[in-house]
OpenMM code with the backbone's topology and positions (N, CA, C; nanometers):
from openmm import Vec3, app, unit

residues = "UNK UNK UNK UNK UNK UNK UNK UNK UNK UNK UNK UNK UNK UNK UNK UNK UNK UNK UNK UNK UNK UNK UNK UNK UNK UNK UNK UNK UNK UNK UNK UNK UNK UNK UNK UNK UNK UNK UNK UNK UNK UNK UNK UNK UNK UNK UNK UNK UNK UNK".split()
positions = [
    Vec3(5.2862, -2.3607, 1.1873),
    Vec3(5.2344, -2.2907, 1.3017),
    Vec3(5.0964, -2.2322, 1.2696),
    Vec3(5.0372, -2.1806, 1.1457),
    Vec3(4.9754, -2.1244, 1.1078),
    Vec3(4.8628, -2.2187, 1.0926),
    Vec3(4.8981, -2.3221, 1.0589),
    Vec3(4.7909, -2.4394, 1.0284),
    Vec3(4.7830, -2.4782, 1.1587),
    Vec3(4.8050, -2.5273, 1.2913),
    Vec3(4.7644, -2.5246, 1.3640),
    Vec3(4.6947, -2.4186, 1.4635),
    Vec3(4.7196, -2.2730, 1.4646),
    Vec3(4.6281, -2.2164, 1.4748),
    Vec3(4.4793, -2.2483, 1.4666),
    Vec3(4.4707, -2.2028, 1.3113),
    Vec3(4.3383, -2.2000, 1.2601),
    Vec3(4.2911, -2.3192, 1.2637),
    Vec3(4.3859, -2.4422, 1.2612),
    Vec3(4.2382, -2.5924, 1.3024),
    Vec3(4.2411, -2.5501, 1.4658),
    Vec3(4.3069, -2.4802, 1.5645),
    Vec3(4.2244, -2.4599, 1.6905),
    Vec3(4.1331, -2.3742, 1.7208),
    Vec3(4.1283, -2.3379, 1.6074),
    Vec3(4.0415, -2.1659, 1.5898),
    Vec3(3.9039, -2.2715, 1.5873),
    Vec3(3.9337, -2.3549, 1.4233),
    Vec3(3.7896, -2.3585, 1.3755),
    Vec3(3.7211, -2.4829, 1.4694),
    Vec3(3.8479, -2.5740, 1.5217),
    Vec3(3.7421, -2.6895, 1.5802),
    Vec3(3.7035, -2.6684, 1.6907),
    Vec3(3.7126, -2.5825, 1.7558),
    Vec3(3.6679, -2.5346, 1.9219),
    Vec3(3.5365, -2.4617, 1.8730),
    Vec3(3.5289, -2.4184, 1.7760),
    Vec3(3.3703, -2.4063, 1.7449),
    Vec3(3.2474, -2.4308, 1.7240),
    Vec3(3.1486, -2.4335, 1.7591),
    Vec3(3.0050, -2.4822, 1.8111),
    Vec3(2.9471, -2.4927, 1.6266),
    Vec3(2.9434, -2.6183, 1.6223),
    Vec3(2.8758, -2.6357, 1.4753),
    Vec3(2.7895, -2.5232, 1.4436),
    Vec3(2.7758, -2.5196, 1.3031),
    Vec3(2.6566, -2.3877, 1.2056),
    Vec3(2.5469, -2.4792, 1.1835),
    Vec3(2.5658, -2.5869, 1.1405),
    Vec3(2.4502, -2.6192, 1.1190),
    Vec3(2.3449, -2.7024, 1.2521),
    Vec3(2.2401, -2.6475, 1.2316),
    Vec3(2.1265, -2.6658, 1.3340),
    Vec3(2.1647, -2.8310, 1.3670),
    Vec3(2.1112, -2.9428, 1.2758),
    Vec3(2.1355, -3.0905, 1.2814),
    Vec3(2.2840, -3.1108, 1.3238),
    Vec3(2.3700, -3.0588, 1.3347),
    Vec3(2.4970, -3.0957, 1.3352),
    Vec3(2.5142, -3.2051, 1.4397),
    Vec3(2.6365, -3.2704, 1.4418),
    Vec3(2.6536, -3.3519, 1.5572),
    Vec3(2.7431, -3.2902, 1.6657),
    Vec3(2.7443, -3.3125, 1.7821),
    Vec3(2.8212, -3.2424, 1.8611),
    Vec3(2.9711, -3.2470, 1.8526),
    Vec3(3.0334, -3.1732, 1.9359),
    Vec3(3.1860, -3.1885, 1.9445),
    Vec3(3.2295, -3.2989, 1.9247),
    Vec3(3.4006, -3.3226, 1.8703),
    Vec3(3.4082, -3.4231, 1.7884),
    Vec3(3.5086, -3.4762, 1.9354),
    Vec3(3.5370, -3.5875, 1.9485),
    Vec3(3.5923, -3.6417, 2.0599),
    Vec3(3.7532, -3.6240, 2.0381),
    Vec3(3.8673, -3.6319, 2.1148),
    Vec3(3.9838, -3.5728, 2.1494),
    Vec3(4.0298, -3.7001, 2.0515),
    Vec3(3.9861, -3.7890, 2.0259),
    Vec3(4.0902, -3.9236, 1.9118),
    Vec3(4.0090, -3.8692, 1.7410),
    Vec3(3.8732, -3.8138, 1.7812),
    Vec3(3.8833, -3.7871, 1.6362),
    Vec3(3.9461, -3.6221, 1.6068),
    Vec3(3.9477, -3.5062, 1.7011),
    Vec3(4.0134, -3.3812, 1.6288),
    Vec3(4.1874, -3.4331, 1.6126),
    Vec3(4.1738, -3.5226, 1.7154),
    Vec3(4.3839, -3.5446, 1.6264),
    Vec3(4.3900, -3.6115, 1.5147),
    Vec3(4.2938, -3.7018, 1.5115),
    Vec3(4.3175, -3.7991, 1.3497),
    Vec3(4.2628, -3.6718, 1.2730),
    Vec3(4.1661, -3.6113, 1.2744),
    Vec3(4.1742, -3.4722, 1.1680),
    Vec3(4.2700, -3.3750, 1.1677),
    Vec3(4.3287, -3.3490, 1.2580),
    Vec3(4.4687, -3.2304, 1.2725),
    Vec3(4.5899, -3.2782, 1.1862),
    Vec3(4.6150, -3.4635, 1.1868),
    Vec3(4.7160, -3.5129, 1.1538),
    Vec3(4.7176, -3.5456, 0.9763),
    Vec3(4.5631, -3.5636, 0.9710),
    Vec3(4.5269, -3.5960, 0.8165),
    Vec3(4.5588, -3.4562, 0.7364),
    Vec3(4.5143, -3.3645, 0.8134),
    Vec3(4.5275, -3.2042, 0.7207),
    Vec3(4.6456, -3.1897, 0.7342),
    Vec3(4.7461, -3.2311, 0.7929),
    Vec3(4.8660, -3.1613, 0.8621),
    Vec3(4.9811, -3.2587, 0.7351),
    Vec3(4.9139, -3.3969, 0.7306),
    Vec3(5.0146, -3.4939, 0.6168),
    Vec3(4.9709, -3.4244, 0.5200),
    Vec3(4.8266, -3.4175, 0.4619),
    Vec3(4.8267, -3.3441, 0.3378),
    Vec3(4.8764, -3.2469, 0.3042),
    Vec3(4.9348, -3.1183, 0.3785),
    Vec3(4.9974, -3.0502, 0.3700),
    Vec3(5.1282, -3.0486, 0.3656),
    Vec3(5.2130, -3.1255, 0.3871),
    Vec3(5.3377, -3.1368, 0.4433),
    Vec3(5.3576, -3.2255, 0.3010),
    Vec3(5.2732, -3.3179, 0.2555),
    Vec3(5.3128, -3.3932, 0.1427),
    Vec3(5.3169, -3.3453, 0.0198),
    Vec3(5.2102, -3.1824, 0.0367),
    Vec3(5.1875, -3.1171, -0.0604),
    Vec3(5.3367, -2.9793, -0.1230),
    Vec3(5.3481, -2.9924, 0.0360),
    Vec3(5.5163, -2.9243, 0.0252),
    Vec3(5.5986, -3.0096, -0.0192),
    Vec3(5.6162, -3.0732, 0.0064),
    Vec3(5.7406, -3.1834, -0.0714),
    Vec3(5.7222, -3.2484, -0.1915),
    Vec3(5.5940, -3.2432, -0.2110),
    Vec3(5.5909, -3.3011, -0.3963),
    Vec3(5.6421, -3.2285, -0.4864),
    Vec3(5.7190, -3.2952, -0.5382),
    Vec3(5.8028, -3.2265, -0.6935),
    Vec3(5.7510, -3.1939, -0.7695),
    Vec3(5.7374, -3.0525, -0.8210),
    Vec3(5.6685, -2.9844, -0.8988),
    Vec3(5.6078, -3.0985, -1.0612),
    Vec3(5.4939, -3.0548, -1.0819),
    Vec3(5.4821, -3.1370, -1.2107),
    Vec3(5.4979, -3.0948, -1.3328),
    Vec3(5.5516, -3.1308, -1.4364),
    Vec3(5.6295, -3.0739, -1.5350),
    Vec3(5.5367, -3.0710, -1.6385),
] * unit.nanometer
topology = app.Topology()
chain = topology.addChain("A")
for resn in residues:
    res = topology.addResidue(resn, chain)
    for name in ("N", "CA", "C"):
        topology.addAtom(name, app.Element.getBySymbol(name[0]), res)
């Protein structure tokens, strides 16, 4: 829940940098929501390393 929050927090935000490119289109913030969201979820379930 928490991780989705804050990626709606941060991607509804107007780039920092001056050059930036504009808002990212609705197929690329889900392929980024879903990539952070597996890395996380995979990072919970990996078996500690010994």
């Amino acid at each position: 829940m928490v991780y989705a929050i804050g990626f709606a927090a941060f991607a509804t935000r107007p780039p920092v940098e001056p050059d930036a490119v504009g808002p990212l289109t609705a197929e690329e913030m889900e392929a980024n929501f879903a990539n952070g969201l597996r890395g996380l979820l995979n990072g919970i379930h990996s078996p500690p390393e010994s």
